[in-house]
VEXNULUM-26614 format. One record per residue (C-alpha): residue in one letter; x, y, z; residue number from 0; chain. Coordinates in nm, 2 decimals, always signed. Layout:
% VEXNULUM-26614
> kegu; px; py; pz; guba; fiza
> A; X; Y; Z; NUM; A .
...
***
This chain:
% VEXNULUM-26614
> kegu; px; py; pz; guba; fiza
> X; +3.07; +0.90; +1.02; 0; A .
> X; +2.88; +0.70; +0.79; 1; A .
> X; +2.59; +0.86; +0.60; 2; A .
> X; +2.26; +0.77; +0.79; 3; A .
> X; +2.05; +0.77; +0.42; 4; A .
> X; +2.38; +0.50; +0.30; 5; A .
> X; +2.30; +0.29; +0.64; 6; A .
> X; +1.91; +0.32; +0.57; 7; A .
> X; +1.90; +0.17; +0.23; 8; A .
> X; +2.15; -0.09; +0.31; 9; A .
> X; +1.88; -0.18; +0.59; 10; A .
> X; +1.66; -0.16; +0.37; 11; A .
> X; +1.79; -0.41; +0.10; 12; A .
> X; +1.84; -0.67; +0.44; 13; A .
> X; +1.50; -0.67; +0.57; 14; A .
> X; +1.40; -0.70; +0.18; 15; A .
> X; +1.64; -0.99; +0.10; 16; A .
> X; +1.40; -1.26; +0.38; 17; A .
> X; +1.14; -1.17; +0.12; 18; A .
> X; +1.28; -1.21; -0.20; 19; A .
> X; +1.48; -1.57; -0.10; 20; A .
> X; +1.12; -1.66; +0.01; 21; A .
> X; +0.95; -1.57; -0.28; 22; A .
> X; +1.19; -1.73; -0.55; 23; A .
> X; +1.18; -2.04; -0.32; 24; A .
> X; +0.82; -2.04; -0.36; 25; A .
> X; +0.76; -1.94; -0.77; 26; A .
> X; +1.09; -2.22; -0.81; 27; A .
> X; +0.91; -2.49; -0.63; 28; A .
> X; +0.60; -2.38; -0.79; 29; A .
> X; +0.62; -2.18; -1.14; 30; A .
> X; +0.34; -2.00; -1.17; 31; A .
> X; +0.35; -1.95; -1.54; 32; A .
> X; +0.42; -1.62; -1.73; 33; A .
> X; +0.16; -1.34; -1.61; 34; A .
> X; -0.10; -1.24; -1.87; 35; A .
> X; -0.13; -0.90; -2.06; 36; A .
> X; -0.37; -0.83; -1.81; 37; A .
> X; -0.20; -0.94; -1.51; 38; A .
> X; +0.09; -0.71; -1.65; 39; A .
> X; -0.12; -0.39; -1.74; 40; A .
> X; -0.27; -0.37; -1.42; 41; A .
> X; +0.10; -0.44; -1.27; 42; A .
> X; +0.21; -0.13; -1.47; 43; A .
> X; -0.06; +0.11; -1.47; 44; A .
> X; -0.14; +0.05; -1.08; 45; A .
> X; +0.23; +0.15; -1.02; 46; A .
> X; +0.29; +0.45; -1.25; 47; A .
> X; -0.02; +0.63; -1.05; 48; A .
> X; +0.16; +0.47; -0.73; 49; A .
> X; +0.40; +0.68; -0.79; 50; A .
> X; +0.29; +0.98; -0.88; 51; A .
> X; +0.12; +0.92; -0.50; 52; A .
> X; -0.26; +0.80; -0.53; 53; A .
> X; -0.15; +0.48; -0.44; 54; A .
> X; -0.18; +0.13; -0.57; 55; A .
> X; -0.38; -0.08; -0.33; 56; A .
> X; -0.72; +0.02; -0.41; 57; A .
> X; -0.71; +0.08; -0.81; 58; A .
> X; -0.55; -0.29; -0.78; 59; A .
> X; -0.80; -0.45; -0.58; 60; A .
> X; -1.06; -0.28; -0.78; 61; A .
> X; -0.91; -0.42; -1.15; 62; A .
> X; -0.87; -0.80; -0.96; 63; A .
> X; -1.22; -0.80; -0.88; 64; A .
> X; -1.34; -0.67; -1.19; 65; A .
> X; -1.17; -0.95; -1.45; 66; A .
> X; -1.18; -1.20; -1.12; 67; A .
> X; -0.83; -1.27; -1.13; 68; A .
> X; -0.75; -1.33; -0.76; 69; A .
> X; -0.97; -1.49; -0.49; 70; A .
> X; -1.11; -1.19; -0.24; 71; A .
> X; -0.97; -1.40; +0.01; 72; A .
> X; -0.60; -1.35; -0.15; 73; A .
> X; -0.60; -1.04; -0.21; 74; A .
> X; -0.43; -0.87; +0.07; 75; A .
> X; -0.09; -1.09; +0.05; 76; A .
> X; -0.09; -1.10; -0.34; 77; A .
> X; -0.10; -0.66; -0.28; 78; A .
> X; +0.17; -0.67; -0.06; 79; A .
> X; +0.35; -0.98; -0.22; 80; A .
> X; +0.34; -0.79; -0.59; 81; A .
> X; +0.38; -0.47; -0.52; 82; A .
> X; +0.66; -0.43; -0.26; 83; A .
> X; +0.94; -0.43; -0.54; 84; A .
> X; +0.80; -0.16; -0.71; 85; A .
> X; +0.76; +0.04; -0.38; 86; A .
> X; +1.11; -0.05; -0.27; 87; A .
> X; +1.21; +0.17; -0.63; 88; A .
> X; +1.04; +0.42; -0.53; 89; A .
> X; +1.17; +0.43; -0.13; 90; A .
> X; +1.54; +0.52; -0.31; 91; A .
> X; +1.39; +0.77; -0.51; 92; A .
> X; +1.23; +1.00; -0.31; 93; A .
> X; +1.44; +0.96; +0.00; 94; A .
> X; +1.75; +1.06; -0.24; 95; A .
> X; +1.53; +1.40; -0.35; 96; A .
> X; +1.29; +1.52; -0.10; 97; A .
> X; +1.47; +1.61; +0.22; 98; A .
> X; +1.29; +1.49; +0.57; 99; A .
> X; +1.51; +1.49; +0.90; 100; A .
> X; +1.64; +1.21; +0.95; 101; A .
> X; +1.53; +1.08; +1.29; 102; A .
> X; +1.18; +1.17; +1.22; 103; A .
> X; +1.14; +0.94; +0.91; 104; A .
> X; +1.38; +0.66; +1.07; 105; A .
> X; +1.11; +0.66; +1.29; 106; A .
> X; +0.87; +0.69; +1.14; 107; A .
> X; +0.93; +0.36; +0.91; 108; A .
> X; +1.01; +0.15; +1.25; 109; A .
> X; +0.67; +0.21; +1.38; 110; A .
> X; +0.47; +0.14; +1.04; 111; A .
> X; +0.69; -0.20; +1.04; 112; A .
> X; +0.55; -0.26; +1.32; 113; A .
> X; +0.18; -0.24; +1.26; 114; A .
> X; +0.25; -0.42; +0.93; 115; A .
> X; +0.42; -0.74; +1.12; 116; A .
> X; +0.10; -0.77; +1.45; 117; A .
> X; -0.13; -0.70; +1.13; 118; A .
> X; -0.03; -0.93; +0.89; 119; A .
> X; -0.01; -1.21; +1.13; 120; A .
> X; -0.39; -1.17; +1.18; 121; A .
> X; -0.52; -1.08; +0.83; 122; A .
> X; -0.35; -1.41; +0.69; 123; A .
> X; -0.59; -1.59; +0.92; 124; A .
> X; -0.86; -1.44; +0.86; 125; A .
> X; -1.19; -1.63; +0.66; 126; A .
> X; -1.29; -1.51; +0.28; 127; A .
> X; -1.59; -1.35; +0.53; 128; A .
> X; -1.38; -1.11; +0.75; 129; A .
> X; -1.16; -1.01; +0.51; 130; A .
> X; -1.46; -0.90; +0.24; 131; A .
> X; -1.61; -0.72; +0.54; 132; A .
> X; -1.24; -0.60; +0.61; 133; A .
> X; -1.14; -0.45; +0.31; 134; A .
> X; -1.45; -0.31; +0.22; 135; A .
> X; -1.46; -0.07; +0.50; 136; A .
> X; -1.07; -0.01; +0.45; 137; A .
> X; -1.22; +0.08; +0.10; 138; A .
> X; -1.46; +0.32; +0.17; 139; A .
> X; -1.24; +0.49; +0.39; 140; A .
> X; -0.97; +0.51; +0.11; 141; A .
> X; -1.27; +0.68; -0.12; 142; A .
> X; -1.31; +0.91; +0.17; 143; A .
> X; -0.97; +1.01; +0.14; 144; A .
> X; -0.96; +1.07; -0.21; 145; A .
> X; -1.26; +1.29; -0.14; 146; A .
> X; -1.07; +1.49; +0.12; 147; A .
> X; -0.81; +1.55; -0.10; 148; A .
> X; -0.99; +1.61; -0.44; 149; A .
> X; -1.19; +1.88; -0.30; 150; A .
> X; -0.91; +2.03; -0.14; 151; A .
> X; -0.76; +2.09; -0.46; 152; A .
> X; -1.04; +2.17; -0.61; 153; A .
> X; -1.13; +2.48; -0.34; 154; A .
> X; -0.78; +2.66; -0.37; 155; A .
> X; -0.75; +2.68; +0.04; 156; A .
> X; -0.64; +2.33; +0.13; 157; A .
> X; -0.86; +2.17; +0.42; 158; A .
> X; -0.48; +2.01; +0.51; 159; A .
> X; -0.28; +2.32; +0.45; 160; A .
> X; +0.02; +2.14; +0.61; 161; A .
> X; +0.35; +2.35; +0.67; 162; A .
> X; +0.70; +2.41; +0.66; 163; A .
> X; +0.86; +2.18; +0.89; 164; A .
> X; +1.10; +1.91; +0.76; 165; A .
> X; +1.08; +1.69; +1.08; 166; A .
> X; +0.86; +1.64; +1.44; 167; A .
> X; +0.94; +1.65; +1.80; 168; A .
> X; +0.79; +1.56; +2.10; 169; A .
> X; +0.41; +1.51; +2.14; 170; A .
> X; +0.39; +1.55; +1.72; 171; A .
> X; +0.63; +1.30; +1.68; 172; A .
> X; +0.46; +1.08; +1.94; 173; A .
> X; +0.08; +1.14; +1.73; 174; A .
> X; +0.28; +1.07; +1.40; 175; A .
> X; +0.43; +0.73; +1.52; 176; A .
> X; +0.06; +0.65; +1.66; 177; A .
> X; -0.09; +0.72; +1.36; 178; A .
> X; +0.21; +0.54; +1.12; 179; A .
> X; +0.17; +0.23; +1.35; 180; A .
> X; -0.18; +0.24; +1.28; 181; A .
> X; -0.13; +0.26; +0.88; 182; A .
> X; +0.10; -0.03; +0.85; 183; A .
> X; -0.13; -0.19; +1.01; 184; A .
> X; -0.41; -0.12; +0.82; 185; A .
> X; -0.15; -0.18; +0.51; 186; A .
> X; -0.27; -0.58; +0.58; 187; A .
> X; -0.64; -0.53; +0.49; 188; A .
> X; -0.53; -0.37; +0.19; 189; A .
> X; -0.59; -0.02; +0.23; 190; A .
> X; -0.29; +0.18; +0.10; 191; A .
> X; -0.08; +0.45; +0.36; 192; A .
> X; -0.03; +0.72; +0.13; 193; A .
> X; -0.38; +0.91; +0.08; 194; A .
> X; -0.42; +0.86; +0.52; 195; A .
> X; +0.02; +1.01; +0.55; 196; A .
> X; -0.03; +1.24; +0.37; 197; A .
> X; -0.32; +1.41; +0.51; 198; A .
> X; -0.17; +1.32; +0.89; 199; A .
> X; +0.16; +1.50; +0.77; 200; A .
> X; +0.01; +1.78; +0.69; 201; A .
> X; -0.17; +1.85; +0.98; 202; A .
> X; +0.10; +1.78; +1.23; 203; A .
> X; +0.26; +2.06; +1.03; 204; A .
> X; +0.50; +1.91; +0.81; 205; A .
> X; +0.55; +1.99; +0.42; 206; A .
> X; +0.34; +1.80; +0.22; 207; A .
> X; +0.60; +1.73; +0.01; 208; A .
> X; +0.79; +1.55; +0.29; 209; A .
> X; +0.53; +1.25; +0.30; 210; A .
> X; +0.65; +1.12; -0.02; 211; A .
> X; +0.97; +0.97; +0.13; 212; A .
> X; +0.82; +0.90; +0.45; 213; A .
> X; +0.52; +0.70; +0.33; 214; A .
> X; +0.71; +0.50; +0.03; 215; A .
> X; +0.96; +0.45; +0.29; 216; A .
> X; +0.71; +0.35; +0.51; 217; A .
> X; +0.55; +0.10; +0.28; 218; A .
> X; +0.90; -0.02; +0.16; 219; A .
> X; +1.02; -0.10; +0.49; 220; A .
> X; +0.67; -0.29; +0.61; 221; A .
> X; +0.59; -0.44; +0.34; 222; A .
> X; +0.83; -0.69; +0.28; 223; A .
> X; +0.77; -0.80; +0.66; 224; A .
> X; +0.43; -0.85; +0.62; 225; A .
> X; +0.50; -1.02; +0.29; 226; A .
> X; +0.69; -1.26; +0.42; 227; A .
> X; +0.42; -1.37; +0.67; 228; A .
> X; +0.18; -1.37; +0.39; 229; A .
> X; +0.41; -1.62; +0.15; 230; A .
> X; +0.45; -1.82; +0.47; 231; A .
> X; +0.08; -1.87; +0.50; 232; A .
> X; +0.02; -1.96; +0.17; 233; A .
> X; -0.21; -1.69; +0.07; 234; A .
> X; -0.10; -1.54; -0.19; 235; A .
> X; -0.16; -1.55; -0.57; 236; A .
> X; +0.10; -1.66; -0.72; 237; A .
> X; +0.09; -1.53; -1.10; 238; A .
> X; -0.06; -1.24; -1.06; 239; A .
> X; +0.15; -1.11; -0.80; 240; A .
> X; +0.42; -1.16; -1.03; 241; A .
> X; +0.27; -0.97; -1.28; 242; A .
> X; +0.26; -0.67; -1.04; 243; A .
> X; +0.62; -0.67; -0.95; 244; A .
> X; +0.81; -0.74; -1.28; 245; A .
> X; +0.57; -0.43; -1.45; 246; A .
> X; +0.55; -0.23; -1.20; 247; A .
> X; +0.95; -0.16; -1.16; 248; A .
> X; +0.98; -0.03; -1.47; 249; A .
> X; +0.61; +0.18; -1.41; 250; A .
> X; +0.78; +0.35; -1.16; 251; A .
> X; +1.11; +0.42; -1.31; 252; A .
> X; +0.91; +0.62; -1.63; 253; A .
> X; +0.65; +0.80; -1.37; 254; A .
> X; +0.93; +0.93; -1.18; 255; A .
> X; +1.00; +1.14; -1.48; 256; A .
> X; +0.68; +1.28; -1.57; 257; A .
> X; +0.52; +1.33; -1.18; 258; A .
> X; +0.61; +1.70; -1.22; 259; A .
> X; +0.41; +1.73; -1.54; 260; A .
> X; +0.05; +1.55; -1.46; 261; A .
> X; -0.27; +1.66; -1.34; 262; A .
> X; -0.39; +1.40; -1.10; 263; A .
> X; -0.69; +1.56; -1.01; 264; A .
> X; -0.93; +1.38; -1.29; 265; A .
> X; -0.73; +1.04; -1.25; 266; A .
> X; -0.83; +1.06; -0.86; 267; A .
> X; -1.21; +1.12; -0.92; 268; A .
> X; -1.22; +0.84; -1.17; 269; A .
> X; -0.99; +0.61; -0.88; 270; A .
> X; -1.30; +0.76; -0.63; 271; A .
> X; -1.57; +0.59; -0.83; 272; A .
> X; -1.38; +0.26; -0.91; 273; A .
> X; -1.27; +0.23; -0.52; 274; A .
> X; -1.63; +0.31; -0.44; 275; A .
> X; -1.77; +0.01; -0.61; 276; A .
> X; -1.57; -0.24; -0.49; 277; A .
> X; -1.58; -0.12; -0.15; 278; A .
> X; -1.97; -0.22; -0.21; 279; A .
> X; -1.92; -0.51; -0.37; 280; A .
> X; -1.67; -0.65; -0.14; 281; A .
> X; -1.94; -0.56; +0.18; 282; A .
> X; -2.21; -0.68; -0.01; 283; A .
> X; -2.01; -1.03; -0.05; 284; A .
> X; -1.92; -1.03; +0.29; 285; A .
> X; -2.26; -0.95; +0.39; 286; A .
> X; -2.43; -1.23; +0.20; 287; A .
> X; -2.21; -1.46; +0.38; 288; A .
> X; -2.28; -1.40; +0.71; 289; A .
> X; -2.65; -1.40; +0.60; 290; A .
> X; -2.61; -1.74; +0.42; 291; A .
> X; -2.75; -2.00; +0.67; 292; A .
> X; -2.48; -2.26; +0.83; 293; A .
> X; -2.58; -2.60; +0.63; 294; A .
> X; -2.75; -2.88; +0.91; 295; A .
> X; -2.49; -3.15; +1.01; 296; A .
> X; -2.56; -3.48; +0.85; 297; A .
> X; -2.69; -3.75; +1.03; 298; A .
***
């Protein structure tokens, strides 16, 4: 019988391959030019910590907005676009390492792909106004999260103590898919599933350590799908979401040798105060907006 982790990577390199033809296609067409320094740096840096499991989304849209590299209304499909590569890398690490049943993260991927694919059909249409307003919430509840989980450190008894278990069954499993489905979707406004999986693992009882291959193979799987609709809609920055991809792969290569050896917990306060600030930003923006009076029709 063939090995189910052999059958789930050689899905995962089909549903990736729609992406990637569609992406060359476009940068072909289209060259974008050679990403800056900058472009690359935050490419690299935003993955190494990726890996390592604070996540990329945030820290990304927080360096964007900071040198205004990327319009805020381009920012969700230039995240997924740029970083799904890199995420893919790490999918085949830690599925190859950290064991998980089987069924219970097969399952858990299908129903993240599905969030991702309803989600990103509607964030791609959505005005510069809705998704400021959008991803500044998503932001603030990403901070949140990065609260939860500093403190938890921080206090020696974990607030998600999480268990044993390498897999769920019934009315856990069903929660867990609910809740996946919910964080691919969310994956579309920009708010990144690992801080949110790994605090839902753990308190459906699982080991902690057996979100890493179920959230990067969560986000490997969905994001390519919701890429693709992205790409096909146009909004996506072009350069800069190149510049993610081609330094991030080698990012996450280097961080998977060190992850053992850092201590993340003064890197997440400092990600706390940089996702906290653009969160504002972002809402103020969006708020000014819808403020902003609707210009009188010439006659």
């Amino acid at each position: 019988m063939p090995n189910p982790i052999l059958l789930l990577f050689i899905a995962l390199v089909l549903i990736a391959l729609p992406y990637l033809v569609q992406w060359v296609r476009i940068l072909r067409a289209n060259p974008p030019g050679i990403p800056s320094w900058t472009e690359a740096l935050i490419g690299f840096v935003t993955n190494f910590f990726d890996t390592l499991g604070i996540g990329s989304f945030a820290p990304t849209t927080a360096l964007f907005r900071a040198f205004r590299l990327v319009p805020d209304e381009t920012i969700p499909g230039t995240l997924n676009v740029g970083h799904t590569l890199p995420t893919i890398v790490q999918a085949f690490i830690y599925i190859l390492i950290i064991k998980v049943e089987f069924a219970t993260l097969a399952l858990l991927i299908a129903a993240s792909i599905l969030g991702s694919w309803l989600g990103a059909g509607v964030v791609c249409k959505w005005s510069r106004r809705n998704i400021q307003l959008g991803m500044g919430i998503a932001l603030l509840a990403a901070a949140g999260l990065f609260v939860i989980k500093n403190l938890d450190e921080m206090r020696g008894v974990p607030v998600f103590p999480g268990g044993e278990a390498l897999g769920l069954h019934g009315g856990l499993l069903y929660a867990a898919l609910a809740g996946n489905f919910v964080l691919g979707a969310l994956m579309t406004l920009g708010i990144g599933l690992y801080a949110p999986c790994l605090i839902m693992i753990s308190l459906l009882g699982m080991d902690p350590k057996a979100a890493f291959p179920i959230m990067m193979g969560s986000c490997a799987f969905l994001m390519p799908v919701a890429s693709l609709r992205f790409l096909k809609a146009g909004s996506v920055s072009q350069r800069p979401a190149l510049g993610l991809a081609l330094a991030g792969i080698p990012a996450v290569l280097i961080a998977a040798k060190v992850v053992k050896s850092m201590n993340l917990t003064a890197v997440r306060w400092l990600v706390v105060i940089v996702v906290l600030y653009t969160a504002v930003t972002m809402i103020r923006a969006g708020m000014r907006a819808v403020a902003a009076p609707t210009p009188e029709p010439a006659a």
